[in-house]
C-alpha positions as CSV (number, residue, x, y, z in Angstrom):
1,X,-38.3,-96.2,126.3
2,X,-35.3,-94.5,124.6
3,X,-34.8,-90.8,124.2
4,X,-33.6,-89.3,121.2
5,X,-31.3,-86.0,121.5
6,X,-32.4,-83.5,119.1
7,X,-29.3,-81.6,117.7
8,X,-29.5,-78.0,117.7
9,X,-28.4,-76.3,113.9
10,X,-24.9,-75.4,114.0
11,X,-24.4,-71.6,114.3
12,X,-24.0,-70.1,110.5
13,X,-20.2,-69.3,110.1
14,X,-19.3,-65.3,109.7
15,X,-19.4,-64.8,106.2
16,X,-22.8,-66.7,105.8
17,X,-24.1,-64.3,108.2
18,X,-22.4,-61.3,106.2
19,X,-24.0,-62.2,103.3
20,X,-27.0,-62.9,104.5
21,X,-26.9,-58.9,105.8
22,X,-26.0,-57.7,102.2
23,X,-29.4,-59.9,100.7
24,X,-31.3,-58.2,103.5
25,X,-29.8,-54.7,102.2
26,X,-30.3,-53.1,98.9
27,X,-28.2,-54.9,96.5
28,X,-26.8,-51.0,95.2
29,X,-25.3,-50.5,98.8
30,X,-21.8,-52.3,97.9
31,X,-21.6,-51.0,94.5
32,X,-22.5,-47.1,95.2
33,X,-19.7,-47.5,97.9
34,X,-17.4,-48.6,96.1
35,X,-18.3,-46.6,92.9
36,X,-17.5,-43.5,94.9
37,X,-14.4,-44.5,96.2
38,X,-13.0,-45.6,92.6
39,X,-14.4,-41.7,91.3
40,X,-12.7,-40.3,94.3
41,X,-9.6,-42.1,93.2
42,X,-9.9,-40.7,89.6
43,X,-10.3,-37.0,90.1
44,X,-9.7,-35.0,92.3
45,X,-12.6,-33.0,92.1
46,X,-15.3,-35.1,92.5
47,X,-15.0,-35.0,96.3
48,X,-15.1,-31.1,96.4
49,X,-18.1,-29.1,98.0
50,X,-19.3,-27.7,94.9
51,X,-19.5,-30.9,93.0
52,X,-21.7,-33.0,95.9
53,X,-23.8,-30.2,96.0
54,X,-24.0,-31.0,91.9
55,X,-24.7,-34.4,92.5
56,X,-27.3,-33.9,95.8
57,X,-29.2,-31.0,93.5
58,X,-29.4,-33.2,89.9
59,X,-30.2,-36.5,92.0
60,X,-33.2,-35.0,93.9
61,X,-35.3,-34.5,91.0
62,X,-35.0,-38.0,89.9
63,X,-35.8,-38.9,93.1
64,X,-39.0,-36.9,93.7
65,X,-40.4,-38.7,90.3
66,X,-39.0,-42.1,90.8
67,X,-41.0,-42.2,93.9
68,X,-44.4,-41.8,91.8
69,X,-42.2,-44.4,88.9
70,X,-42.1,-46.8,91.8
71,X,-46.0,-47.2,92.4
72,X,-47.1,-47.1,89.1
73,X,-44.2,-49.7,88.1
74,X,-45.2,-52.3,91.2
75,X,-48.6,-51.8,90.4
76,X,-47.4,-53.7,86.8
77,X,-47.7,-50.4,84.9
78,X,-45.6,-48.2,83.3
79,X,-45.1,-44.3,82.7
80,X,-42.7,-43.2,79.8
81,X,-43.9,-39.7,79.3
82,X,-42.9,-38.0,82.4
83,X,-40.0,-35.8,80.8
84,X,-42.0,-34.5,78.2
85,X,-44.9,-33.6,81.3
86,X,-42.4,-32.1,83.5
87,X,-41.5,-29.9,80.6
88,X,-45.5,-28.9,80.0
89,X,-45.7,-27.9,84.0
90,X,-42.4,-25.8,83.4
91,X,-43.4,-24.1,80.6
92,X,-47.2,-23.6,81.9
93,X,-45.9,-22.4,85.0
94,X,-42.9,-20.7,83.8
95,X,-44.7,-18.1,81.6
96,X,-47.4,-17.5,84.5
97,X,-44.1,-16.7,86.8
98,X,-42.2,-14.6,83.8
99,X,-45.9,-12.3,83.1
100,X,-46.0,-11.7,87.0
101,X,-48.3,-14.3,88.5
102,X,-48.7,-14.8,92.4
103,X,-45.8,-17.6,93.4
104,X,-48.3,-19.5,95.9
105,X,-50.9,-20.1,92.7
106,X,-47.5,-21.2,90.5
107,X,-47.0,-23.9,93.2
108,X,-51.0,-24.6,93.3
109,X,-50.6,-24.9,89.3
110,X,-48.0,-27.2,89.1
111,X,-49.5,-29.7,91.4
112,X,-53.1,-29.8,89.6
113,X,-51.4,-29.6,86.1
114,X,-49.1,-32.3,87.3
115,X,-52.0,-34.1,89.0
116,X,-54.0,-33.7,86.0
117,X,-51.9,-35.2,83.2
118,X,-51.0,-38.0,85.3
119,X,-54.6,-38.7,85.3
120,X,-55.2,-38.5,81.8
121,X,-52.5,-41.4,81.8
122,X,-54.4,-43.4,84.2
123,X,-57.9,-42.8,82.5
124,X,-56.3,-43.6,79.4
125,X,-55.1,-47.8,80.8
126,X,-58.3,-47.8,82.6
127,X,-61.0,-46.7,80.9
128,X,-59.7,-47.1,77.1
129,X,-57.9,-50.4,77.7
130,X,-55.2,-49.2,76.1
131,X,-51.5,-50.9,77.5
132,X,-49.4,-48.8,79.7
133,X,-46.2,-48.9,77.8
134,X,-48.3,-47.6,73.9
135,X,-50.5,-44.5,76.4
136,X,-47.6,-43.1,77.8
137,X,-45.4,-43.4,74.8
138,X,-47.8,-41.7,73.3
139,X,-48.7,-38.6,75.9
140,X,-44.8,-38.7,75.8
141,X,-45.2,-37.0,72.1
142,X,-48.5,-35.9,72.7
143,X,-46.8,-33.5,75.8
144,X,-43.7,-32.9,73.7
145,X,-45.5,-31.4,71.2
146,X,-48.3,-29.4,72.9
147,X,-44.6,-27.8,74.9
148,X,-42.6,-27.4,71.8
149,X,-46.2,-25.0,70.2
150,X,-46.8,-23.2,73.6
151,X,-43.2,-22.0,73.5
152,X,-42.5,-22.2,70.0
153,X,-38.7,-22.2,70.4
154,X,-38.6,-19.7,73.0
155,X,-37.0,-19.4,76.7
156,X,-38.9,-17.8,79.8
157,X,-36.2,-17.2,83.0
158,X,-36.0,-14.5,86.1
159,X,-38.2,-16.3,88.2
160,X,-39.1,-15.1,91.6
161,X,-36.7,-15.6,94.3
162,X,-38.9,-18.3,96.4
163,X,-38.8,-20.3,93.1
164,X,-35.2,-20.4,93.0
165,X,-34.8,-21.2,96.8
166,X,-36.2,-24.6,95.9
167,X,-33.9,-25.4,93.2
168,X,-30.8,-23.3,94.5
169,X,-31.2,-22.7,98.0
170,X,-29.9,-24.6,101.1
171,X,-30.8,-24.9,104.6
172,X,-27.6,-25.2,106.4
173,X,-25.3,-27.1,104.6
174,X,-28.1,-29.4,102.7
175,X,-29.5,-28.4,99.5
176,X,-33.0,-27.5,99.8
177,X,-33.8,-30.3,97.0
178,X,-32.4,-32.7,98.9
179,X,-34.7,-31.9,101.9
180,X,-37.7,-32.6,99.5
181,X,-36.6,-35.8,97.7
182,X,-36.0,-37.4,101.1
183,X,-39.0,-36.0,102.2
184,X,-41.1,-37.6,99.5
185,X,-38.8,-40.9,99.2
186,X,-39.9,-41.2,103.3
187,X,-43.7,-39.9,102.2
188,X,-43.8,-42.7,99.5
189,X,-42.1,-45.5,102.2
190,X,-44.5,-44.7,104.4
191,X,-47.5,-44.6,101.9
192,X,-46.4,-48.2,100.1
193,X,-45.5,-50.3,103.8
194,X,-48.3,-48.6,106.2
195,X,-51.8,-47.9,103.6
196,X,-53.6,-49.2,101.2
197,X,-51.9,-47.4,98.6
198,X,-48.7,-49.8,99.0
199,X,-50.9,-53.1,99.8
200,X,-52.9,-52.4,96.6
201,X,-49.7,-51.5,94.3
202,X,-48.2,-55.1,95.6
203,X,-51.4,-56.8,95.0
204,X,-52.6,-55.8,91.3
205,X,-49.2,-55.6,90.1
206,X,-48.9,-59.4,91.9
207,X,-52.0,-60.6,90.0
208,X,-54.4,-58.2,88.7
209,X,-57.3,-60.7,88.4
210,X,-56.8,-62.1,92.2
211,X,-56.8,-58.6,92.9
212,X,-60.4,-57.9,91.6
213,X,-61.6,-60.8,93.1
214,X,-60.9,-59.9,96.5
215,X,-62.7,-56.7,96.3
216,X,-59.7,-54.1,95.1
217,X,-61.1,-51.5,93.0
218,X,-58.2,-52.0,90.1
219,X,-59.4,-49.4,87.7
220,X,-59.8,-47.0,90.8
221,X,-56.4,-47.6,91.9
222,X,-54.4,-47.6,88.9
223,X,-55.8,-44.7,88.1
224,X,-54.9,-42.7,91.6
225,X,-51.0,-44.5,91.2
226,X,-50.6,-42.7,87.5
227,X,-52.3,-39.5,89.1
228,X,-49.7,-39.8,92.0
229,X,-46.9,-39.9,89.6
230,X,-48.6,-37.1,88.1
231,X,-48.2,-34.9,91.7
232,X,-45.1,-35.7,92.0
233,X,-43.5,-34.5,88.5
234,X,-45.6,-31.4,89.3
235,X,-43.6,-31.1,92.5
236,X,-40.2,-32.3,90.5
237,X,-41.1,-29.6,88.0
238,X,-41.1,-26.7,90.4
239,X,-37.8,-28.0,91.5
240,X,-36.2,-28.4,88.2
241,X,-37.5,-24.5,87.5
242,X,-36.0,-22.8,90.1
243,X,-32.6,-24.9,90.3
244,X,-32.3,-24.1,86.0
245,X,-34.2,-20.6,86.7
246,X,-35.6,-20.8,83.3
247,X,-38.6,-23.0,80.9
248,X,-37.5,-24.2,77.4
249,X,-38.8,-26.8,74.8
250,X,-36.4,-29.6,75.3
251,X,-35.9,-29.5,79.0
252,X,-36.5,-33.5,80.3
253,X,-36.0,-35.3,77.1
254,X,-34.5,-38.1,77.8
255,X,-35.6,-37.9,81.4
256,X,-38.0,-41.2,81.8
257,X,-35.2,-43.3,80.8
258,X,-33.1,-41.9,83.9
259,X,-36.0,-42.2,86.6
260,X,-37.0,-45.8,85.0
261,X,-33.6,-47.1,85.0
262,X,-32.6,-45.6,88.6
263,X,-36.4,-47.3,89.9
264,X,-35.2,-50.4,88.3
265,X,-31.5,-50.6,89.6
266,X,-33.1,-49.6,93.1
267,X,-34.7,-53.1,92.9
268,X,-38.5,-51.9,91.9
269,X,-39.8,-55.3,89.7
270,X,-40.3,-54.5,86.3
271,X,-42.9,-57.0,86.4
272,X,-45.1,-55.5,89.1
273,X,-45.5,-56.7,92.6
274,X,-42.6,-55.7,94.2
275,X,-41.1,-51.8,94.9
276,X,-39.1,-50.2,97.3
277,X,-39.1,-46.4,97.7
278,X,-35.5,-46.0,99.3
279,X,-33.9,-48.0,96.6
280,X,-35.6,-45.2,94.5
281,X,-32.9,-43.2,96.2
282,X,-30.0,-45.3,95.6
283,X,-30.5,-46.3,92.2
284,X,-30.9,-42.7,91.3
285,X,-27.4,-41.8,93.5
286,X,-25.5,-44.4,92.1
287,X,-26.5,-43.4,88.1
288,X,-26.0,-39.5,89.1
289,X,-22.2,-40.4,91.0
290,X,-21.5,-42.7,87.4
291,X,-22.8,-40.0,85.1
292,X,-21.0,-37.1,87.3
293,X,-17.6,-39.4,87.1
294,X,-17.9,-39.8,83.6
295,X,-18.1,-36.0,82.8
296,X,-15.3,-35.2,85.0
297,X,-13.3,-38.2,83.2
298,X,-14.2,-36.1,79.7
299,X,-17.3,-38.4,78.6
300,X,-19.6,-37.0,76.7
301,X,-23.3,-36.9,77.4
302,X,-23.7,-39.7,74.3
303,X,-21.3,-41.6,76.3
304,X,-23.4,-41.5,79.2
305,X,-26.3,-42.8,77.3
306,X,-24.6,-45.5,76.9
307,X,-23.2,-46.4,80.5
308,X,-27.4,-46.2,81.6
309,X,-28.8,-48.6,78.7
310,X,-26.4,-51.1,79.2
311,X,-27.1,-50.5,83.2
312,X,-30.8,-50.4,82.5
313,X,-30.6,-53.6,80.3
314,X,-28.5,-55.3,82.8
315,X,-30.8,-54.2,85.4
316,X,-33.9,-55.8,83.8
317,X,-32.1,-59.7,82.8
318,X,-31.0,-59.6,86.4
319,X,-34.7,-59.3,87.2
320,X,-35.9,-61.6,84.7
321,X,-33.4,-64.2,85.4
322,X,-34.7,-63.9,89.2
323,X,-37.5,-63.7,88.3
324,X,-37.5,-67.4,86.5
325,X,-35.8,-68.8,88.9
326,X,-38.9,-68.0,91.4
327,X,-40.9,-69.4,88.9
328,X,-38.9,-72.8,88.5
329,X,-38.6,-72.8,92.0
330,X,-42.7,-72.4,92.8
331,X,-43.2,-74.4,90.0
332,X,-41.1,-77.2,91.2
C-alpha cells in the first residue's frame, strides 16, 4: 500500500501578500495618501494649521450625512434631496434661534424636522410606489422651494454661542465637528455590522423579494433607513449653522452630489447590497483634500464641479464593471 505525500501550497510571495492587504483595505487609502502628498508638494499652504482645520470642519458635514447616504444607498435606494432639506432645517431653525428661541428646543427641532422629512421620503417609495431616484428629485425642489418662500431672499445670523461651538469650536486641538462625524461614522459602523438595521440594509438592497420572503418587513425598513438619513441631515444642519453662523436660501445646493459621490468613492454599491460607513469618511476626505487643492491652485468652484462628476462617473463604471464581472463569474 503506497502513500502519497500531499504537498503543502507554496507560501504567497511578498507583493501577493501586499496586495492582498490593499483589497482587504479601502481601495481610497493609497490614493488619499498620495493625493495629500502631491497637494503638499504644490502649495505651501495646504499643510498649514488653519487650512486642515478648513478641511476637518467642511469634511464633517459630509460625513454626518453620508453616513444616513450609506444606508439608504445599500438598502438599493436613493436620496437626492438632502441639500435642499438641510437648507429647510437651517432656515426653520435659524429664524427660531435669530427671534430668541431656547437653544435645547433648536437642537430638539432640527432632529424631528430632520427626522420628519426623511420620512416623508420613505413613505413616499413605500407607500406610493413611487421610485427612489423621481421622490427625492422631487422633495429636492419641493424643499427648495418651500426654503426659498419662508426666507424670501433673506439671511438670518448671530446665533447663540452653543450653536456656533458646534460649527466653530474645538476641544483641544480637534474641531468640534470632527468629534461628531466620527462619532456618527462609528455610530453608523456599529449600527450596519452589529443590528438589524445593517443586516436588513445588506439584505433588501441584495434582493428585495428574498428579502420579504424571509420575513423582513421591507416597507418598514426602508422607511426607518430614509427617516435615519433624515436624523442625520437634522444633526448635519445644526452643524453647518453654527460653523456658517447664518440661514440663507441657497445654502446646500449642490450638496447631494458631494455626499453621493464621496458614499460612492468610499465603496458603498450603487446597486444596493453592499456599504461601508468608514469609507463614508474617506471618500468624503479625499473629495474635500482634491477640492481644497484645487482652490489653492486657483480653480474655480465650476472647475471643481467638474473634477467630482468625472470622479463620481468614474466611481460608478468601476462599480458596474465589478459589478458584471461578479455576475459573469456566478453566472459561469
Amino acid at each position: 500500500m503506497s502513500t502519497e505525500t500531499v504537498a503543502r501550497p507554496a507560501e504567497p510571495s511578498l507583493h501577493i501578500r501586499v496586495w492582498r492587504l490593499i483589497e482587504r483595505s479601502n481601495i481610497l487609502t493609497i490614493p488619499l495618501i498620495v493625493l495629500i502628498i502631491v497637494m503638499s508638494l504644490l502649495s505651501d499652504r495646504f499643510f498649514t494649521e488653519v487650512n486642515i482645520y478648513n478641511i476637518l470642519r467642511a469634511t464633517s458635514i459630509y460625513i454626518i450625512i453620508g453616513v444616513g447616504q450609506a444606508f439608504v444607498m445599500t438598502s438599493r435606494n436613493i436620496d437626492l434631496s438632502v441639500g435642499s432639506m438641510m437648507a429647510l432645517v437651517m432656515a426653520l431653525v435659524g429664524t427660531y434661534l435669530f427671534n430668541g428661541g431656547a437653544i435645547w428646543i433648536a437642537i430638539l427641532m432640527a432632529l424631528a424636522v430632520g427626522l420628519g422629512l426623511g420620512l416623508v421620503n420613505g413613505l413616499l417609495v413605500t407607500i406610493l410606489g413611487v421610485p427612489a431616484l423621481l421622490a427625492t428629485l422631487g422633495m429636492l425642489v419641493t424643499y427648495r422651494g418651500l426654503v426659498n418662500e419662508y426666507l424670501y431672499g433673506t439671511t438670518v445670523s448671530r446665533f447663540p454661542e452653543f450653536i456656533t461651538y458646534l460649527g466653530q469650536g474645538t476641544v483641544g486641538p480637534v474641531p468640534v465637528p470632527v468629534i461628531i462625524a466620527l462619532s456618527v461614522a462609528a455610530i453608523g459602523s456599529l449600527l450596519y455590522h452589529f443590528t438589524r438595521m445593517g443586516r436588513y440594509a445588506v439584505a433588501i438592497g441584495g434582493n428585495e423579494e428574498a428579502a420579504t420572503l424571509a420575513g423582513i418587513n421591507v416597507r418598514l425598513w426602508k422607511t426607518i433607513f430614509f427617516g435615519f438619513q433624515g436624523l442625520l441631515v437634522g444633526l448635519g444642519a445644526l452643524v453647518f449653522l453654527g460653523r456658517l453662523d447664518a440661514a440663507h436660501p441657497t445654502v446646500g445646493v449642490g450638496l447631494e452630489l458631494h455626499v453621493i459621490g464621496g458614499v460612492v468613492l468610499g465603496g458603498t454599491l450603487l446597486f444596493g447590497g453592499k456599504g461601508t460607513m468608514w469609507g463614508v469618511v474617506l471618500g468624503m476626505v479625499l473629495i474635500a483634500v482634491l477640492n481644497n487643492g484645487l482652490i489653492l491652485a486657483g480653480a474655480g468652484f465650476f472647475i471643481q464641479q467638474v473634477f467630482l462628476g468625472i470622479l463620481l462617473v468614474l466611481a460608478v463604471a468601476a462599480q458596474t464593471a465589478r459589478h458584471r464581472r461578479e455576475m459573469g463569474s456566478s453566472g459561469g
